[in-house]
CHARMM-style PDB file with segment names, atoms N, HN, CA, C and O in Angstrom:
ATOM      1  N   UNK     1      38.447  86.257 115.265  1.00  0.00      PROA
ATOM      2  CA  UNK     1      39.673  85.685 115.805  1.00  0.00      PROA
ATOM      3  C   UNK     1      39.901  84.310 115.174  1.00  0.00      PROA
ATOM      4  O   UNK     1      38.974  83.512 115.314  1.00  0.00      PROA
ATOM      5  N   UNK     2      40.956  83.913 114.519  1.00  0.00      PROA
ATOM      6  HN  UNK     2      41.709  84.561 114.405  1.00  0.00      PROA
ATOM      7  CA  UNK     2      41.700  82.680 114.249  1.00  0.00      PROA
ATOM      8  C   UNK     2      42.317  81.573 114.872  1.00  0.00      PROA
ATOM      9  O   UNK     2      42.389  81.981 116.031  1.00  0.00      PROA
ATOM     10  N   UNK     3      42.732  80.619 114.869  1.00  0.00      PROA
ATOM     11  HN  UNK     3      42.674  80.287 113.928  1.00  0.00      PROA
ATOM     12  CA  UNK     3      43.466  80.100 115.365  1.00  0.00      PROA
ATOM     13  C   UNK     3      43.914  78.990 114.213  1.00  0.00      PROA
ATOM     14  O   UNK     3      43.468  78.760 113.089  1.00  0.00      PROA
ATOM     15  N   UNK     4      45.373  78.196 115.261  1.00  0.00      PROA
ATOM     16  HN  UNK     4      45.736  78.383 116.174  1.00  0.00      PROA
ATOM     17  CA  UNK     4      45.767  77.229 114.134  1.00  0.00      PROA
ATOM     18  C   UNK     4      46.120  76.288 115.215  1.00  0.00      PROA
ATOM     19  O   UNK     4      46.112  76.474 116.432  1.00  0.00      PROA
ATOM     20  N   UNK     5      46.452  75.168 114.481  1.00  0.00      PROA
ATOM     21  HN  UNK     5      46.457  75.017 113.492  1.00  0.00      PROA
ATOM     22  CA  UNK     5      47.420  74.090 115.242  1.00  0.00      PROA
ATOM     23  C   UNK     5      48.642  73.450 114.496  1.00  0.00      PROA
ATOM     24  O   UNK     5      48.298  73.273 113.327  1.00  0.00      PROA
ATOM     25  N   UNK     6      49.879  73.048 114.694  1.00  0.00      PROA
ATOM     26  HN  UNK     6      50.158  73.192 115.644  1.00  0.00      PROA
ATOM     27  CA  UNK     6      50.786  72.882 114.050  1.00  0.00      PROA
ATOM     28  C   UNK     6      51.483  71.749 115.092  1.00  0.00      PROA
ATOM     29  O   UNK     6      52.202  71.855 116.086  1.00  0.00      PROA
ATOM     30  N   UNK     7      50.760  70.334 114.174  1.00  0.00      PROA
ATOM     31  HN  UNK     7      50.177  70.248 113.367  1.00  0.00      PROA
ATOM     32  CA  UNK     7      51.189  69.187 114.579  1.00  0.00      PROA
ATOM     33  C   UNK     7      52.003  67.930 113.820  1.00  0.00      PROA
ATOM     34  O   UNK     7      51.699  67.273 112.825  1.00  0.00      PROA
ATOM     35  N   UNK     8      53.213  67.872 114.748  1.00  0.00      PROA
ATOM     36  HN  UNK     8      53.460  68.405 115.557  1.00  0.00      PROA
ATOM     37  CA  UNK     8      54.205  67.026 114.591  1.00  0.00      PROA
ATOM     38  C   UNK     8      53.930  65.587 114.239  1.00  0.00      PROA
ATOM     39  O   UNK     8      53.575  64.931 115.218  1.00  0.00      PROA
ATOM     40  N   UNK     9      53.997  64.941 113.140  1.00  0.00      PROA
ATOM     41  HN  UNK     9      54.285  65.475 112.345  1.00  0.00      PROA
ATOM     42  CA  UNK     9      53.924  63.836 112.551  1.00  0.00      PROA
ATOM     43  C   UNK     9      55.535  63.523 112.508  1.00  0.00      PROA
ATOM     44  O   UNK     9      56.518  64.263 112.487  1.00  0.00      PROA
ATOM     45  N   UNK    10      55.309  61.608 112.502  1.00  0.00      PROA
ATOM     46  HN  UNK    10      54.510  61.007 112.519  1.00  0.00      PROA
ATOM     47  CA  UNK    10      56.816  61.036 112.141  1.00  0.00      PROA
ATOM     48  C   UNK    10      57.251  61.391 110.143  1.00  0.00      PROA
ATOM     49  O   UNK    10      58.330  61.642 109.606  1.00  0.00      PROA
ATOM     50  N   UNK    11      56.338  61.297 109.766  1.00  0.00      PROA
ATOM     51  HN  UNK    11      55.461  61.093 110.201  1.00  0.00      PROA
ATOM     52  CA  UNK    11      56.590  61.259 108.581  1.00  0.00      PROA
ATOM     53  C   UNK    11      55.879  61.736 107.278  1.00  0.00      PROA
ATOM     54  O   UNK    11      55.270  61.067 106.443  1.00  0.00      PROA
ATOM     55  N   UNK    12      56.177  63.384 107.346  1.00  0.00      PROA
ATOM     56  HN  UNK    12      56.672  63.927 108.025  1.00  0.00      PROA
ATOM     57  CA  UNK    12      54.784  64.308 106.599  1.00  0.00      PROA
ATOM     58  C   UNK    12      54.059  63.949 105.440  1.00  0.00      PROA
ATOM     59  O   UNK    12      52.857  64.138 105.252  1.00  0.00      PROA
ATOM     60  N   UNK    13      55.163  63.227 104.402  1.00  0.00      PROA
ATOM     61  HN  UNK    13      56.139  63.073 104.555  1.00  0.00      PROA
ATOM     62  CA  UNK    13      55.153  63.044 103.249  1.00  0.00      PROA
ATOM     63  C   UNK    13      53.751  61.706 103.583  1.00  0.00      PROA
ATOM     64  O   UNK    13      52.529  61.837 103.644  1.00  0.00      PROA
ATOM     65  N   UNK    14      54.191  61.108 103.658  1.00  0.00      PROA
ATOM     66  HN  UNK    14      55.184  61.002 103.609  1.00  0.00      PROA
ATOM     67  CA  UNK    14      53.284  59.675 104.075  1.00  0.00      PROA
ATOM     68  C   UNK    14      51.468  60.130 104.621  1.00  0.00      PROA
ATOM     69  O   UNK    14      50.334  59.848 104.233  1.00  0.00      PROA
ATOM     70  N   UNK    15      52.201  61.125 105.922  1.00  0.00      PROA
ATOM     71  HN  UNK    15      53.122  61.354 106.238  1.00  0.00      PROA
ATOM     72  CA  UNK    15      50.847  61.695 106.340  1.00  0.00      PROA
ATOM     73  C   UNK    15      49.878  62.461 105.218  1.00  0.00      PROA
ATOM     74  O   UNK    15      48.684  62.196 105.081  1.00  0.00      PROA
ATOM     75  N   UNK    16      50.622  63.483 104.421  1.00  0.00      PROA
ATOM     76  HN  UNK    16      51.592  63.698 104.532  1.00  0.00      PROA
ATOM     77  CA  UNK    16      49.794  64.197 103.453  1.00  0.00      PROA
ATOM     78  C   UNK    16      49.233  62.909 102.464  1.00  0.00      PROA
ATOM     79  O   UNK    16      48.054  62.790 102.797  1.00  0.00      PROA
ATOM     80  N   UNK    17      49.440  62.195 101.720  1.00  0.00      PROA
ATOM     81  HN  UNK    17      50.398  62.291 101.449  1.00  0.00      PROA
ATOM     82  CA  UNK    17      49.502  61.648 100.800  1.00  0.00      PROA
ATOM     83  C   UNK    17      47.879  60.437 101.243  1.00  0.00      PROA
ATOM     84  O   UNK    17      46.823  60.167 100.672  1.00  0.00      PROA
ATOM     85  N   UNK    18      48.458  60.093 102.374  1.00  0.00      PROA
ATOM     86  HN  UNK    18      49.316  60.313 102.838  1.00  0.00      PROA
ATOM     87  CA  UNK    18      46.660  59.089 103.214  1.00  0.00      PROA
ATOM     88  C   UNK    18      45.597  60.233 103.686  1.00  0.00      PROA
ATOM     89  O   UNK    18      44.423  59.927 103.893  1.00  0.00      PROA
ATOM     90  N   UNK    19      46.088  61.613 103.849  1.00  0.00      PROA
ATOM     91  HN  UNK    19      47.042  61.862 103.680  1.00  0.00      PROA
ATOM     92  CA  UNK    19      45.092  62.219 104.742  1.00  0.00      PROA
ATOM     93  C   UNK    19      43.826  62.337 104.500  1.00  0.00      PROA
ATOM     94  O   UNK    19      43.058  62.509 105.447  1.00  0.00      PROA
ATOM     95  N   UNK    20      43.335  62.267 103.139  1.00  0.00      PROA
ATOM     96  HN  UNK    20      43.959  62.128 102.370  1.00  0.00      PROA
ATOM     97  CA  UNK    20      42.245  62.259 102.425  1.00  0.00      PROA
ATOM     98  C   UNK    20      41.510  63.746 102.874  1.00  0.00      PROA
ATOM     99  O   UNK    20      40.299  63.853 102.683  1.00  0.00      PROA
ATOM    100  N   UNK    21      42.016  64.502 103.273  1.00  0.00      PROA
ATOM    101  HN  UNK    21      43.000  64.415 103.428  1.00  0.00      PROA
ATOM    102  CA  UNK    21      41.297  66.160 103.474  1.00  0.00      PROA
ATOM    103  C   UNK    21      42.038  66.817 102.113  1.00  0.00      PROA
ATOM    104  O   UNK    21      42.928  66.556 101.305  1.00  0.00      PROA
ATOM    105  N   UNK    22      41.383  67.498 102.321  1.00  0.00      PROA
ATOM    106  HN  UNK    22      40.659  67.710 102.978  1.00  0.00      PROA
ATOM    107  CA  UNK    22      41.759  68.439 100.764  1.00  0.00      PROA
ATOM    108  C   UNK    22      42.812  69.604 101.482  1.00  0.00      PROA
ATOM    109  O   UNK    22      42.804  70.375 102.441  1.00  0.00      PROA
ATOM    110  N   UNK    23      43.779  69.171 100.277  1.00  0.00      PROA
ATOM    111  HN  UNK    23      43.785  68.545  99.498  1.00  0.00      PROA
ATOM    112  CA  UNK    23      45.268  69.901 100.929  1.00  0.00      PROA
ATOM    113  C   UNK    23      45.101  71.286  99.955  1.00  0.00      PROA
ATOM    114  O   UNK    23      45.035  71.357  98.728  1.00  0.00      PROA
ATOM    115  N   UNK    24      45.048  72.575 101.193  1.00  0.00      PROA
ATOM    116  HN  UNK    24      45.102  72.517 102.190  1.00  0.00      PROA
ATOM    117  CA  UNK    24      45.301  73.893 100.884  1.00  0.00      PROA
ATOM    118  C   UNK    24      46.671  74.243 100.510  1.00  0.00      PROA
ATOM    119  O   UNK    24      46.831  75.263  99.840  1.00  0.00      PROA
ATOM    120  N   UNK    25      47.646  73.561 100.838  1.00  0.00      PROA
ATOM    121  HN  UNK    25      47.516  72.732 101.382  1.00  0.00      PROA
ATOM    122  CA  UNK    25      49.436  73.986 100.775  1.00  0.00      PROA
ATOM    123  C   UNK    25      50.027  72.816 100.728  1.00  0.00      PROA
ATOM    124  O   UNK    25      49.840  72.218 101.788  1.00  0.00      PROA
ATOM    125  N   UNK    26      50.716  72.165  99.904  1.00  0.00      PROA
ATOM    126  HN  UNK    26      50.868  72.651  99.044  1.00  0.00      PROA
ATOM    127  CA  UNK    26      51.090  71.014  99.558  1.00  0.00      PROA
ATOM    128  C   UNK    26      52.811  70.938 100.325  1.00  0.00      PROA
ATOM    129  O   UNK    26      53.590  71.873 100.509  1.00  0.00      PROA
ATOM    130  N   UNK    27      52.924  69.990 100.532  1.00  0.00      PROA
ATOM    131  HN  UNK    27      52.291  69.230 100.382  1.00  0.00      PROA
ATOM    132  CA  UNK    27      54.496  69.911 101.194  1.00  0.00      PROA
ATOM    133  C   UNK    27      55.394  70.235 101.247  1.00  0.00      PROA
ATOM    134  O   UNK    27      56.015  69.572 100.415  1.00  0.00      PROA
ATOM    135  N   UNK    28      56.178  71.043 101.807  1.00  0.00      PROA
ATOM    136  HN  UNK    28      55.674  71.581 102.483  1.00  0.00      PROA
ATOM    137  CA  UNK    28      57.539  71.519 101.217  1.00  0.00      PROA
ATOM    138  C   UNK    28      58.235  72.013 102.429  1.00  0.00      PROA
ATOM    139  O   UNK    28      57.661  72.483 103.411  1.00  0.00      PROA
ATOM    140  N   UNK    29      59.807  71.839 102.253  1.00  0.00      PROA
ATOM    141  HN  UNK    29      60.273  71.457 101.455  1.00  0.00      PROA
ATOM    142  CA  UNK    29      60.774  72.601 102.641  1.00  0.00      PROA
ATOM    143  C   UNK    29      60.485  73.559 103.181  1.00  0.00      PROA
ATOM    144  O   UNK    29      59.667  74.226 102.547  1.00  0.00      PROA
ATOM    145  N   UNK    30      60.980  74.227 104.702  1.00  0.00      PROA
ATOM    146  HN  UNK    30      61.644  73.685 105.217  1.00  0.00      PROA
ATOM    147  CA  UNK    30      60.906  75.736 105.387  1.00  0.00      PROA
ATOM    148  C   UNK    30      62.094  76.133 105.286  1.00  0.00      PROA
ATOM    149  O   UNK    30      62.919  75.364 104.794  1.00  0.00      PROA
ATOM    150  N   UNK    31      62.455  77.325 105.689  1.00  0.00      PROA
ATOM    151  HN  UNK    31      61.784  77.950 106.089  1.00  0.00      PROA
ATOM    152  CA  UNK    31      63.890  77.436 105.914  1.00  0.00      PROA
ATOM    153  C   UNK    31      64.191  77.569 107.419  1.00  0.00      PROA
ATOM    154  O   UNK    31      65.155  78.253 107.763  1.00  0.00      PROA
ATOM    155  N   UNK    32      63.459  76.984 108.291  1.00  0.00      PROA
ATOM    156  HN  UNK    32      62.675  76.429 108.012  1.00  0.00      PROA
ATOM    157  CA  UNK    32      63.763  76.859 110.076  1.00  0.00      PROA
ATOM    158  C   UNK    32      64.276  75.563 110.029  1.00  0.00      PROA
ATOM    159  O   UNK    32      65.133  75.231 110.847  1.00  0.00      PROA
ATOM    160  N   UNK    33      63.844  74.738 109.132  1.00  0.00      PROA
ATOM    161  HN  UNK    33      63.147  75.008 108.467  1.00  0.00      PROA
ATOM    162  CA  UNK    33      64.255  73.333 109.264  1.00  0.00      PROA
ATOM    163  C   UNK    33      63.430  72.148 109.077  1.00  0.00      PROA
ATOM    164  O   UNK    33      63.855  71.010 108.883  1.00  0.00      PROA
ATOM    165  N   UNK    34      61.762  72.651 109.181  1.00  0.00      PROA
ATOM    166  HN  UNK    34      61.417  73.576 109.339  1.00  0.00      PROA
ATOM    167  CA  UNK    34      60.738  71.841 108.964  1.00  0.00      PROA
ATOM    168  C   UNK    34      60.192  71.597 107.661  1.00  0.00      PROA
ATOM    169  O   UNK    34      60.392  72.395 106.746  1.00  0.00      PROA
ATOM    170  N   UNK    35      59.432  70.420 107.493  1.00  0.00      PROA
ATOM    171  HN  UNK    35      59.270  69.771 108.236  1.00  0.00      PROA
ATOM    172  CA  UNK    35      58.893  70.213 106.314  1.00  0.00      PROA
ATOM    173  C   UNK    35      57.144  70.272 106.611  1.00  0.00      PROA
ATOM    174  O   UNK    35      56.847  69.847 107.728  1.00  0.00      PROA
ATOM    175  N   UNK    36      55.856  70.790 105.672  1.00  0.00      PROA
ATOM    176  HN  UNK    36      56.097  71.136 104.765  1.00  0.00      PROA
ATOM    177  CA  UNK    36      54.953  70.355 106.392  1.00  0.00      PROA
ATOM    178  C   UNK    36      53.912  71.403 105.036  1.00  0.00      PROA
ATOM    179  O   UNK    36      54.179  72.296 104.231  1.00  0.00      PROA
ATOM    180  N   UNK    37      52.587  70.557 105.473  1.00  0.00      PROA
ATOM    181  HN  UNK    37      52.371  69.832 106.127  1.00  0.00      PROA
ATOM    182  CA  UNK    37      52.032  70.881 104.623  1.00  0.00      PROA
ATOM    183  C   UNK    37      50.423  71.467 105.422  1.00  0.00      PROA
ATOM    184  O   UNK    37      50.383  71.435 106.652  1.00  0.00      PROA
ATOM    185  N   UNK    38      49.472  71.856 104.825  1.00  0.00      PROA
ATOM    186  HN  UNK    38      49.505  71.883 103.826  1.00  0.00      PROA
ATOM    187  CA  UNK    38      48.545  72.416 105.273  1.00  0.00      PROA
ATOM    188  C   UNK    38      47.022  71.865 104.711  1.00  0.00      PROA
ATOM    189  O   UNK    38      46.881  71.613 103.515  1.00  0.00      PROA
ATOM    190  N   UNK    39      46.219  71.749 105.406  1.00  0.00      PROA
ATOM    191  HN  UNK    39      46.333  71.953 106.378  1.00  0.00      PROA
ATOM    192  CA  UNK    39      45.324  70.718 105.054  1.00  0.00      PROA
ATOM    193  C   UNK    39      43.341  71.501 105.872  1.00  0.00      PROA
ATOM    194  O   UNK    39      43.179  72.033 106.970  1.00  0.00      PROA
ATOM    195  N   UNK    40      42.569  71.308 105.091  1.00  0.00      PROA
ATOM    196  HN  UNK    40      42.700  70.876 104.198  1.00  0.00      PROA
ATOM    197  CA  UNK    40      41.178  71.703 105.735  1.00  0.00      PROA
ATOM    198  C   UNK    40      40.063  71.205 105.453  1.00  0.00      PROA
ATOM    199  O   UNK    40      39.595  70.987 104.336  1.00  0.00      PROA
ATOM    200  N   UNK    41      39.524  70.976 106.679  1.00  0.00      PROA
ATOM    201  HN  UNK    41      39.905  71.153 107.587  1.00  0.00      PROA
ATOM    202  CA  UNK    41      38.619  69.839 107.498  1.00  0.00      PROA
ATOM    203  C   UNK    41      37.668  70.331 106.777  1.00  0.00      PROA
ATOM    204  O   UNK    41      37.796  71.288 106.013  1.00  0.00      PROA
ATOM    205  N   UNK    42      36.273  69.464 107.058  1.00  0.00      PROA
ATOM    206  HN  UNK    42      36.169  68.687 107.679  1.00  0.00      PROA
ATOM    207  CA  UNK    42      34.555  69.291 106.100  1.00  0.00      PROA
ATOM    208  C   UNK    42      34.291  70.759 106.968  1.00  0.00      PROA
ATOM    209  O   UNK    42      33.428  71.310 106.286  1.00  0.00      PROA
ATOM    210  N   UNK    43      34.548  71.513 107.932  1.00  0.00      PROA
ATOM    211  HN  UNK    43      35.249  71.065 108.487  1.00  0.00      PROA
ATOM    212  CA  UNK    43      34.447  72.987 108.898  1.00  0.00      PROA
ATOM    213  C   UNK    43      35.153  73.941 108.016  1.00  0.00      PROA
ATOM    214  O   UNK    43      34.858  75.136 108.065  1.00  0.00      PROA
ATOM    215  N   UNK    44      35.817  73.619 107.430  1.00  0.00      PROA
ATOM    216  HN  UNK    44      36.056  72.649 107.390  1.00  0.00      PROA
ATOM    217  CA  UNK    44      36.449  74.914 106.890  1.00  0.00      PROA
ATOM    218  C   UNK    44      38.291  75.185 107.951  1.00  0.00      PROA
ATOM    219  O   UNK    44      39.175  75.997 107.679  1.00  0.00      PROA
ATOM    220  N   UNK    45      38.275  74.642 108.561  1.00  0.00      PROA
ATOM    221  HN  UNK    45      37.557  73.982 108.782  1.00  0.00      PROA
ATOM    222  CA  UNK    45      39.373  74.608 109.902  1.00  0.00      PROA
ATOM    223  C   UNK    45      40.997  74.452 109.184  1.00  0.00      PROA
ATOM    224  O   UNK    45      41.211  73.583 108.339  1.00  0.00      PROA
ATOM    225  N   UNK    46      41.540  74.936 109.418  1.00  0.00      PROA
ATOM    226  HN  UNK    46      41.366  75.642 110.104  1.00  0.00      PROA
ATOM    227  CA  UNK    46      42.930  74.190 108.755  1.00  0.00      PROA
ATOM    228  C   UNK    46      44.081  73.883 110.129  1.00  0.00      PROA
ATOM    229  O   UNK    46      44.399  74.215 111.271  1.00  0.00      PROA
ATOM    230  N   UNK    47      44.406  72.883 108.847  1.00  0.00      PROA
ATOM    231  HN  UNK    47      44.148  72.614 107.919  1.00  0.00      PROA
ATOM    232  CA  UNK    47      45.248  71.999 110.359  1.00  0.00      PROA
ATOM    233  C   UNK    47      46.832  72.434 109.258  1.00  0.00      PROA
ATOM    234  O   UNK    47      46.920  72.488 108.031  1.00  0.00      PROA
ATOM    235  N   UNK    48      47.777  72.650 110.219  1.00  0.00      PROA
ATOM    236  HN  UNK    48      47.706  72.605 111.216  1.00  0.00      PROA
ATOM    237  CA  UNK    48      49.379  72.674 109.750  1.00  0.00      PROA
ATOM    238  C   UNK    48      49.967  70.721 110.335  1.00  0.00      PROA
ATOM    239  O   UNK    48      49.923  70.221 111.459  1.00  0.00      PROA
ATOM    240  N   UNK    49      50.312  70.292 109.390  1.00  0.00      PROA
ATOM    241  HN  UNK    49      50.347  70.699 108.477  1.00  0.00      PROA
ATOM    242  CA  UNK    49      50.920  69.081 109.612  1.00  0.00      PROA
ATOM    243  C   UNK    49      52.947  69.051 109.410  1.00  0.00      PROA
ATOM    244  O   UNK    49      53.412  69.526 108.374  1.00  0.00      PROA
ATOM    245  N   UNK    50      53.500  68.713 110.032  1.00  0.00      PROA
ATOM    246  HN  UNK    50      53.122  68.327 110.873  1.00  0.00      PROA
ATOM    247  CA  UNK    50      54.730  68.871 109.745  1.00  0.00      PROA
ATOM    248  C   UNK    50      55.578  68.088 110.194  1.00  0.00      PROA
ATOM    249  O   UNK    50      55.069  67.741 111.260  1.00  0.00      PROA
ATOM    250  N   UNK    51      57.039  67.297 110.054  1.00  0.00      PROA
ATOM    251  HN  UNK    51      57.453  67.579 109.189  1.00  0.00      PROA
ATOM    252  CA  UNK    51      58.370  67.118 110.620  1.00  0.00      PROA
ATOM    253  C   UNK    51      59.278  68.231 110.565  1.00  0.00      PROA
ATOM    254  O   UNK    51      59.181  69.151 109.754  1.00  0.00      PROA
ATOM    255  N   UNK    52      60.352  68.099 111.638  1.00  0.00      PROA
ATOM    256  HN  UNK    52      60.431  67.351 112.297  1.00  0.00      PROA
ATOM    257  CA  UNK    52      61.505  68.263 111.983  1.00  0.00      PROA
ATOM    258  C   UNK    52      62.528  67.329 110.962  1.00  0.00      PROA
ATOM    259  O   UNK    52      62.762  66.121 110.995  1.00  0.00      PROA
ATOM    260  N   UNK    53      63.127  68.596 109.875  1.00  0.00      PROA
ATOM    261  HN  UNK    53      62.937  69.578 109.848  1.00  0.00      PROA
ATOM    262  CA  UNK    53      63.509  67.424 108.902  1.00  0.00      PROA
ATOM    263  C   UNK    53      65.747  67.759 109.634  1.00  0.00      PROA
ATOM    264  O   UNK    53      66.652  66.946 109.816  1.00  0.00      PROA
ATOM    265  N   UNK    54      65.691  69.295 109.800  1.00  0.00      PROA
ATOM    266  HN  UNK    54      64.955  69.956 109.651  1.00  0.00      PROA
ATOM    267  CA  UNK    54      67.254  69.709 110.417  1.00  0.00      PROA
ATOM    268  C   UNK    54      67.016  70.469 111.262  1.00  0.00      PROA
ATOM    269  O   UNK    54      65.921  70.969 111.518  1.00  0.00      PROA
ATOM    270  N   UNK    55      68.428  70.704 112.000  1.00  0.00      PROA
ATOM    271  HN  UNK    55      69.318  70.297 111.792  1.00  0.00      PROA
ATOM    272  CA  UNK    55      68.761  71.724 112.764  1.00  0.00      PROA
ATOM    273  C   UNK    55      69.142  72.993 111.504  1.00  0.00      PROA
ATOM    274  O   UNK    55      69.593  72.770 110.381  1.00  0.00      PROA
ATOM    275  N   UNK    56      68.773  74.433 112.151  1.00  0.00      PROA
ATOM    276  HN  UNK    56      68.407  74.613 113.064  1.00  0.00      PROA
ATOM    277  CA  UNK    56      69.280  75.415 111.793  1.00  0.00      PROA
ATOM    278  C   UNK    56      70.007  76.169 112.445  1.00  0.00      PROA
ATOM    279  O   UNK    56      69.684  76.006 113.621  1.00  0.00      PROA
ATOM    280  N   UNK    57      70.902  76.992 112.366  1.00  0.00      PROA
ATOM    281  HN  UNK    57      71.164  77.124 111.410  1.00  0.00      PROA
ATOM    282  CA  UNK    57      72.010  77.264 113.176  1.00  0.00      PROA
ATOM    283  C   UNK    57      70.620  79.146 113.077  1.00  0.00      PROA
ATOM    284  O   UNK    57      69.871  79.541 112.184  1.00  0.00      PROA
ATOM    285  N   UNK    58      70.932  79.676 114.390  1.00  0.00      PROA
ATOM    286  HN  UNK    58      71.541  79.355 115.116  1.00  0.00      PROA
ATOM    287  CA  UNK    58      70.175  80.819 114.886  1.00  0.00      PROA
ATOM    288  C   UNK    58      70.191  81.918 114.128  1.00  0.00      PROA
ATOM    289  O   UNK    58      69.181  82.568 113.856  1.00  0.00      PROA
ATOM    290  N   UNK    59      71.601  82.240 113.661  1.00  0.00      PROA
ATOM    291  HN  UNK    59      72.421  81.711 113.881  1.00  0.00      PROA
ATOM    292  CA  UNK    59      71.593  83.340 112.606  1.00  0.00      PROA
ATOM    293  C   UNK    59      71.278  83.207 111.522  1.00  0.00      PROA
ATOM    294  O   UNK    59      70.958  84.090 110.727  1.00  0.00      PROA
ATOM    295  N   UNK    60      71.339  81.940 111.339  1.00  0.00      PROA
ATOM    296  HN  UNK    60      71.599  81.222 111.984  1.00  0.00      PROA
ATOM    297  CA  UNK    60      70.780  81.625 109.568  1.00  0.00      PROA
ATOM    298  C   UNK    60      69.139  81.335 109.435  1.00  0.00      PROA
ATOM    299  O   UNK    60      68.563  81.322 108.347  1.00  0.00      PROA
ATOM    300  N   UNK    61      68.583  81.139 110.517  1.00  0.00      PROA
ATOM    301  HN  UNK    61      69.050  81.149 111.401  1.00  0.00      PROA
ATOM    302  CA  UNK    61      67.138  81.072 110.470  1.00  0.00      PROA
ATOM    303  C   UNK    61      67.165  82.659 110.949  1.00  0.00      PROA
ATOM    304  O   UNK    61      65.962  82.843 110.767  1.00  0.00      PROA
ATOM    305  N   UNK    62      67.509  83.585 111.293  1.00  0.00      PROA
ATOM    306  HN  UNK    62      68.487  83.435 111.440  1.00  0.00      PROA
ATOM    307  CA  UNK    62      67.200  85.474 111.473  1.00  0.00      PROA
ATOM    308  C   UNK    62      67.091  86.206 110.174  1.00  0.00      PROA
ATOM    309  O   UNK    62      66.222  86.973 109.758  1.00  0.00      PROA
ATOM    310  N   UNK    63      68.582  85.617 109.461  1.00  0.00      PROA
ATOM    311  HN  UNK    63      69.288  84.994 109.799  1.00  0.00      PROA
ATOM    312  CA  UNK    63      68.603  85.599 107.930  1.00  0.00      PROA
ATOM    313  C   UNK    63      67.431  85.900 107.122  1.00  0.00      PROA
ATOM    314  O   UNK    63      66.914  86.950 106.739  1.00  0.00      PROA
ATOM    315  N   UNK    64      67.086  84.292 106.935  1.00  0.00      PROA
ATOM    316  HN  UNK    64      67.506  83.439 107.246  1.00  0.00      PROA
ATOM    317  CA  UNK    64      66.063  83.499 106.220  1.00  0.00      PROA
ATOM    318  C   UNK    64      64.757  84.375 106.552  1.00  0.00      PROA
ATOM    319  O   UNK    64      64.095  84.851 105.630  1.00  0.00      PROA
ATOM    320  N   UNK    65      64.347  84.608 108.137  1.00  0.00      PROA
ATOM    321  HN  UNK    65      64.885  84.222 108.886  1.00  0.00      PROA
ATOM    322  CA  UNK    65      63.316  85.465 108.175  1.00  0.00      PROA
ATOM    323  C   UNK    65      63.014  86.112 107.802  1.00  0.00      PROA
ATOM    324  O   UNK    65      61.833  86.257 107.487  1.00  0.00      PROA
ATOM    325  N   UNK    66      64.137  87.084 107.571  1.00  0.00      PROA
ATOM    326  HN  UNK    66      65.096  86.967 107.827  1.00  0.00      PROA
ATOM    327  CA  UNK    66      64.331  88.857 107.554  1.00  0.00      PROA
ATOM    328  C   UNK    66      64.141  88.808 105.823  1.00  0.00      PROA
ATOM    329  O   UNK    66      63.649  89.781 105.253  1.00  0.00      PROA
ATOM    330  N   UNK    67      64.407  88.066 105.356  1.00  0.00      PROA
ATOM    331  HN  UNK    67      64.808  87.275 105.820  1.00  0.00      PROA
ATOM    332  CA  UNK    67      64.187  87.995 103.429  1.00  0.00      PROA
ATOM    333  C   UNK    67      62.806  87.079 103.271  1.00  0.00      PROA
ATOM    334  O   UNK    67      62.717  86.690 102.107  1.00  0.00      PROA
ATOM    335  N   UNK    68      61.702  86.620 104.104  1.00  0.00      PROA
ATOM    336  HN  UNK    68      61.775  86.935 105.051  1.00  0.00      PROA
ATOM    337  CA  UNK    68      60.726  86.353 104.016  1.00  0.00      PROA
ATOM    338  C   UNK    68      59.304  86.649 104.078  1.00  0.00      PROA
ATOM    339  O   UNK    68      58.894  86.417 105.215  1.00  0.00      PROA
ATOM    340  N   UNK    69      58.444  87.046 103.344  1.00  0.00      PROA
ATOM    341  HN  UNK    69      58.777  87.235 102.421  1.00  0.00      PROA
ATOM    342  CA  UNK    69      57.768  87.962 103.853  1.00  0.00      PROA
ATOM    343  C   UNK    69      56.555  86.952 104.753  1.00  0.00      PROA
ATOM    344  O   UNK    69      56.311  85.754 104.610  1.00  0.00      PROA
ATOM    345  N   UNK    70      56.095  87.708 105.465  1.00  0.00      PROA
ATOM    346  HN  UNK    70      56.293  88.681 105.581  1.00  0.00      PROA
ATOM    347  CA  UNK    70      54.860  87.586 106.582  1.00  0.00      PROA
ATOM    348  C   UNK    70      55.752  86.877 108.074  1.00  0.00      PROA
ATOM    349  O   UNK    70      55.243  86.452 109.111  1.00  0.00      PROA
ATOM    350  N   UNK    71      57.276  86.958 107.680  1.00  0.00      PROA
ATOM    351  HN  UNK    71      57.690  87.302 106.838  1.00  0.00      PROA
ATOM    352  CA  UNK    71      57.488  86.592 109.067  1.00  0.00      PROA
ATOM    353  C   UNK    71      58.208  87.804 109.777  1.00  0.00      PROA
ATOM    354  OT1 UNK    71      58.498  87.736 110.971  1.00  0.00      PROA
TER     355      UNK     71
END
């Protein structure tokens, strides 16, 4: 069994860049609206780091899903 955590920072870019953990997924654009990158601890653990960069309007994030794979 897995788990994750997916925590809200003011400012991702800034956060990735000091975090000094070795970044598995480097920063970028979602299409829900968030920005955020992925990062794993001296455990092996990975942490999701991210902002709220827009709003997405509901059908256009159903869209975006439906042409994405693993969601």
């Amino acid at each position: 069994m897995t788990s994750g955590l997916y925590i809200y920072v003011n400012d991702v870019d800034a956060h990735c860049e000091h975090s000094g953990a070795i970044i598995v997924k480097e920063t970028e654009d979602q299409f829900y609206g968030g920005r955020n990158y992925t990062a794993k601890d001296p455990e092996g653990h990975h942490w999701m780091f991210g902002q709220h960069i827009h709003d997405v309007p509901d059908e256009e994030c159903r869209k975006a899903m439906a042409q994405s794979p693993g969601w």
